[in-house]
N, C-alpha and C positions, 0 to 999 in steps of 0.2 A: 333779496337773497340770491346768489348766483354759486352752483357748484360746478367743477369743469371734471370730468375724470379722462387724462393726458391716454394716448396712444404707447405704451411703454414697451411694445412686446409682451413677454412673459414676465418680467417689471411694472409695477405699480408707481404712480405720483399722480395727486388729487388738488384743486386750489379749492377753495372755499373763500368766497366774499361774504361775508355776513350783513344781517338788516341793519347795524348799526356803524355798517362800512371801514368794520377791522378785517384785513385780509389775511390768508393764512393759507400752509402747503404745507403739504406731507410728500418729505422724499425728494430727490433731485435728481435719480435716475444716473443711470455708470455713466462713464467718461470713455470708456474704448468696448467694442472698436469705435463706436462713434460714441459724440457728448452728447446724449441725450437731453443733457439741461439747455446746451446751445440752440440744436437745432427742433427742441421741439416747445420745451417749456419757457425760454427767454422769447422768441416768437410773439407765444402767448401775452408775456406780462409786457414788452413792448407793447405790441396792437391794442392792451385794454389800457394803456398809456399809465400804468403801474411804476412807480420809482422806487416804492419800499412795499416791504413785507412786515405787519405785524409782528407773526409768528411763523417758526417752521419746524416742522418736528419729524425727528431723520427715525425710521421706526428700529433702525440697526445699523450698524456701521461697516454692512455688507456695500461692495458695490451697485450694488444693483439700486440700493435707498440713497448714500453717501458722496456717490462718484463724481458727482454735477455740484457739489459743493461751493468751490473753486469759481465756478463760473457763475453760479447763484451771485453768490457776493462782490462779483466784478463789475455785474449789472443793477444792482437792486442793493440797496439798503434795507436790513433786516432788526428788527427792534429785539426779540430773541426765538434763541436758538434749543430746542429742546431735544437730548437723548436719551436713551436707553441707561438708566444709573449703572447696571453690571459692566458697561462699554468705558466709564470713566478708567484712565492711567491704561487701558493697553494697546495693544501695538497698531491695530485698528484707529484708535483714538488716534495716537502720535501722527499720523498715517494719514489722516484727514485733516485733522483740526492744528497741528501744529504749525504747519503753514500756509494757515489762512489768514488774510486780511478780516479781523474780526474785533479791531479794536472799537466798533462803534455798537457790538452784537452783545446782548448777555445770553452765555450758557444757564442752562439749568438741566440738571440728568430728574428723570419721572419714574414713577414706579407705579406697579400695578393698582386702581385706585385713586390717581392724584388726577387732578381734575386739574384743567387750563382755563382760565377765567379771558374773557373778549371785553374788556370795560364792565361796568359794575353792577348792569344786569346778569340774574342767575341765570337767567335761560339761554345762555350765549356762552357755549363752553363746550372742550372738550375732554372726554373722561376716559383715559385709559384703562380700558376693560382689561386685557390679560398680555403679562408680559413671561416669554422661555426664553431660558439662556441669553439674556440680553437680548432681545427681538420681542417688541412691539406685536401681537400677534392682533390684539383689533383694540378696535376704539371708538368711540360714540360721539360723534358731531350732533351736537345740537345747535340748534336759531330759533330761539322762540316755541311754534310750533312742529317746526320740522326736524324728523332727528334721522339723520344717517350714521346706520354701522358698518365699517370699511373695515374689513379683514386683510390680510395679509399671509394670511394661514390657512389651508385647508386640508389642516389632520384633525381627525376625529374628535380630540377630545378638546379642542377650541369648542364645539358645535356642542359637545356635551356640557362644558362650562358656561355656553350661554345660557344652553337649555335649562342648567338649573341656577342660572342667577337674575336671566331677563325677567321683569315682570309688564312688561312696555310694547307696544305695537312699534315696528320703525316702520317709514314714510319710502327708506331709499338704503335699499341691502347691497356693499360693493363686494363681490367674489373673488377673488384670485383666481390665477391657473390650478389647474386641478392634475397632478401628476396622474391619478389614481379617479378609479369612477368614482361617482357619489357615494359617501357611504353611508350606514342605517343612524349615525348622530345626526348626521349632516341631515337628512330626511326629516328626523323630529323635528329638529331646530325649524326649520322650515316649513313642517306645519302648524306651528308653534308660532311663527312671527308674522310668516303671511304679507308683508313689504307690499306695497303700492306697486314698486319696480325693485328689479333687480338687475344690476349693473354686472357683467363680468369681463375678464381677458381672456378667458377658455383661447388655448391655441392648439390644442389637439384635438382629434375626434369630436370638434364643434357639437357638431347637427346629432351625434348621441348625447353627448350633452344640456344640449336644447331640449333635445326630447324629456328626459330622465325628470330636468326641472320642470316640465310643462305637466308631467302627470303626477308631479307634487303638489303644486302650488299652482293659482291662481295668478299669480301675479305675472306685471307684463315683464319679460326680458328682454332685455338689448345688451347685444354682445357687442364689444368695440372693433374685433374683429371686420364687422358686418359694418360699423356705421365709422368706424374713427373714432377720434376724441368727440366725447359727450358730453353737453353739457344741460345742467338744469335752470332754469330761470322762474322766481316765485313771484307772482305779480297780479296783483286784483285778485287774488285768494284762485287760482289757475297756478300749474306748471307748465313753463313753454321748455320742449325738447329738443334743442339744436342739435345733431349731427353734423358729423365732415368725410360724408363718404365719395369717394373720386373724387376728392378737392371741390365738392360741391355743397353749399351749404344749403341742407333742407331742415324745415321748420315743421314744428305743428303744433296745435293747442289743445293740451290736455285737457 
């Protein structure tokens, strides 16, 4: 099992390899002023010497998820394509997807609920937790035993939705940027799940940030900020934590 969470700015894109070696992305990151799918995520799936993508699932058809689209598909062959169902027929849609080279990809639009199957093991899926105005707001990666919840939202009442529908411990909790300080959902939630790790791209006011989380929760943080692209590796029942801070790669064995 190998998860990588990409350097996006205040933009989110996540890969996920699975133990049964179907790979899969969330998001492709804007196209201006730089391509973000060029120069950060194509990189990536060269160097792990990746040709095709299972799955990709664009959380909205905002720039920031959609933009790197284009370039996705220029480099990599993509088996399918999943979006946001309210996003099907508008201008957004046309915008992106009308001129793609997509003739070898199947669309499929998700809705809150619908679960993504990885080969025909159950435990190998992903479940779209909660969807607003067509945006993807989180959703639940599982592998087996490992289950990460990767958000994309961080208003309250995501945090309140989890709160009363999680009945599950996660292994590996991804945050968003956070306009606004933590607030008292956000807090429950988080004493409530308790994450092994937590992943975020906090790019303001960091180190209060940091703080806020640390006299919540137990759990360890790593800000991408501080380290770069992060990546997880699960291996002899251990997590190895790769970092890319100053272009330097440091390890360690959890």
């Amino acid at each position: 099992s190998k998860i990588v969470f990409f350097d996006m700015g205040r933009d989110n894109a996540c890969f996920v390899s699975f133990a049964n070696r179907a790979h899969f992305l969330v998001n492709t990151g804007r196209n201006f002023p730089n391509d973000q799918a060029y120069w950060i995520i194509r990189p990536f799936l060269m160097g792990s010497g990746l040709k095709s993508l299972d799955g990709l699932l664009v959380t909205s058809l905002k720039s920031a998820a959609a933009g790197g689209l284009t370039t996705i598909l220029d480099h990599v062959k993509v088996g399918r394509i999943w979006v946001p169902k309210e996003s099907l027929g508008s201008k957004e849609w046309h915008r992106y997807f009308t001129p793609l080279p997509i003739k070898k990809s199947t669309i499929e639009s998700v809705s809150e609920g619908d679960r993504l199957q990885f080969g025909a093991a159950n435990e190998i899926e992903v479940e779209i937790m909660a969807v607003e105005k067509g945006v993807i707001t989180a959703l639940l990666i599982q592998d087996r035993f490992t289950k990460l919840l990767y958000l994309t939202s961080s208003k309250p009442k995501v945090f309140q939705m989890l709160s009363d529908r999680m009945t599950f411990p996660v292994n590996i909790l991804y945050l968003p940027h956070h306009d606004m300080s933590v607030s008292d959902e956000e807090r429950q939630f988080l004493r409530m799940a308790q994450p092994k790790y937590i992943v975020s791209n906090q790019r303001a006011e960091e180190a209060l940030f940091s703080d806020e989380i640390k006299l919540i929760t137990n759990s360890e943080l790593l800000l991408i900020h501080e380290l770069g692209a992060i990546g997880f590796e699960f291996w002899n029942g251990k997590w190895k934590i790769k970092s890319y801070a100053s272009r330097k790669e440091k390890m360690k064995l959890i």
